[in-house]
Backbone bond lengths (Angstrom), bond angles and torsions (degrees), N, CA, C in turn:
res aa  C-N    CA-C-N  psi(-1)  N-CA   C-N-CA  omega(-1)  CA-C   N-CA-C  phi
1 X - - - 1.453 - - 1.529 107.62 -
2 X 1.586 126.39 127.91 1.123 136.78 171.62 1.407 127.59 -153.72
3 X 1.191 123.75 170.80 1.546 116.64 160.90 1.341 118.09 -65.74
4 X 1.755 106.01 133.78 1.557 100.08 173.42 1.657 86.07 -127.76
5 X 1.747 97.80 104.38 1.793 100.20 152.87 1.524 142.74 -46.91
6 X 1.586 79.24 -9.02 1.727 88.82 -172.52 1.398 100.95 -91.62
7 X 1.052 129.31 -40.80 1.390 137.78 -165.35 1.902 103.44 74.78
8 X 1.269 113.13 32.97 0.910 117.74 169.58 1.684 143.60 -111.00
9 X 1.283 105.86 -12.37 1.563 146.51 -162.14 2.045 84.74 -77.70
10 X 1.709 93.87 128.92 1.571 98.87 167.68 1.290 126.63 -58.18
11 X 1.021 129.17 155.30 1.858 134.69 173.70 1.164 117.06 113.76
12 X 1.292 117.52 -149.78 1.582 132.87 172.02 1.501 112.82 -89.47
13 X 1.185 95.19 141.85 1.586 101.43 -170.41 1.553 122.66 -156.88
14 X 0.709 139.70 126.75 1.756 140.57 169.53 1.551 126.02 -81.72
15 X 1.262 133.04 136.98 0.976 132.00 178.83 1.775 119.23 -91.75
16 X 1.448 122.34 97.98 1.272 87.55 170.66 1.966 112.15 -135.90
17 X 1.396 103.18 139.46 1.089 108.67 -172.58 1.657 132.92 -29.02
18 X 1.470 144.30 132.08 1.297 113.80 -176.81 1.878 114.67 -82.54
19 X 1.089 118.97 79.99 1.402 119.25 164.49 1.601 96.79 -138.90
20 X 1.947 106.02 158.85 1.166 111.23 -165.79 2.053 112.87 -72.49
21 X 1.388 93.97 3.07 1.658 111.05 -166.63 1.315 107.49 -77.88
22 X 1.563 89.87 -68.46 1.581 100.27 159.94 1.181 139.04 -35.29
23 X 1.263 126.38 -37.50 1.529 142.19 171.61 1.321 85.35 -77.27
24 X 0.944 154.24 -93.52 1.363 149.77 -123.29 1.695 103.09 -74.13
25 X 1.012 114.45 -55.19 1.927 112.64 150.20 1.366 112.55 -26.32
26 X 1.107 119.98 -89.98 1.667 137.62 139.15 1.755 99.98 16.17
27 X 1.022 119.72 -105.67 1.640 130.81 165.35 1.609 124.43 -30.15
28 X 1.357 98.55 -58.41 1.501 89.01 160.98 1.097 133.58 0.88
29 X 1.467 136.12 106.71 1.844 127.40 155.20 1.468 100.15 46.63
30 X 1.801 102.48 59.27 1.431 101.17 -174.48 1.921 138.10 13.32
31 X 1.279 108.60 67.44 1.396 129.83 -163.84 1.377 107.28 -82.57
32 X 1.504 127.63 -48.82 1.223 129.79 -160.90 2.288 90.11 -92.75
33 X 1.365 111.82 -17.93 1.241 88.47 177.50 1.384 111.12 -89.40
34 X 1.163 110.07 -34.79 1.761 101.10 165.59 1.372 120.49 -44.66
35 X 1.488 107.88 -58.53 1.817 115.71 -177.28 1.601 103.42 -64.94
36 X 1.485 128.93 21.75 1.262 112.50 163.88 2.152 94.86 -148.25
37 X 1.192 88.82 7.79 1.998 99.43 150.40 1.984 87.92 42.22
38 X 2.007 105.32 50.89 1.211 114.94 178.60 1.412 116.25 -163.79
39 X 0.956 103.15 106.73 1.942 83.09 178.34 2.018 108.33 -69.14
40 X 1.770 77.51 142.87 1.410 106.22 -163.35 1.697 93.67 -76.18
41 X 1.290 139.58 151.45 1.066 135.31 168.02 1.327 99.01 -87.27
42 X 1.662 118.74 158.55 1.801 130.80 162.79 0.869 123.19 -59.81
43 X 1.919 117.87 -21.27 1.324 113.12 -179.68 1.770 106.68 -90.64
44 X 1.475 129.10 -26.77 0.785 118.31 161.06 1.393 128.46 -57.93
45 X 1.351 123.40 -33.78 1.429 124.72 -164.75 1.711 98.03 -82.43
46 X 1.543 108.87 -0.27 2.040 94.81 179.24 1.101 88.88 -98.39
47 X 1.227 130.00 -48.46 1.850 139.57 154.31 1.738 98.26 14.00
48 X 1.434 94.82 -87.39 2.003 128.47 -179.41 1.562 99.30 -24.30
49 X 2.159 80.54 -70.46 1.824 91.88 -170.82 1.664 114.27 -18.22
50 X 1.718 82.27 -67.48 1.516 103.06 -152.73 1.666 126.35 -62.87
51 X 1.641 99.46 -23.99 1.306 126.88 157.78 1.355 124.35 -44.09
52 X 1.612 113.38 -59.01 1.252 127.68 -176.55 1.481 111.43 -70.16
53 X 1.363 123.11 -49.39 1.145 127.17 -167.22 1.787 104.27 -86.82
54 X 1.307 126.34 -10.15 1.814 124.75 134.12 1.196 120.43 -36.87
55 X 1.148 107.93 -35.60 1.648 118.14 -148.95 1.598 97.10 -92.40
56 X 1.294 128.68 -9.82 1.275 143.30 -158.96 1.611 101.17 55.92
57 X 1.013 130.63 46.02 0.953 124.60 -168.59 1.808 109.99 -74.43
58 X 1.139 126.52 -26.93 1.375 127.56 176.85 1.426 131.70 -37.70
């Protein structure tokens, strides 16, 4: 399980926008682990963080 920037990588996957809003929607009342029927690990979700907020996403 990882980030794919491309949104191209086979399998299951979630879409979530790069702004810090979105993620936090995203996170919400565990949302993105349901919509991928997995619990997300912590190290992945700083993974996201850290992704998004590269992205200037703020």
């Amino acid at each position: 399980m990882g980030l794919d920037p491309t949104g191209r990588a086979p399998g299951r996957g979630a879409y979530v926008c790069r702004s810090e809003e979105c993620l936090k929607k995203a996170l919400k009342g565990s949302r993105l682990s349901r919509a991928l029927r997995v619990n997300v690990p912590e190290a992945l979700l700083e993974e996201l963080r850290q992704a998004v907020q590269a992205s200037g996403g703020g």
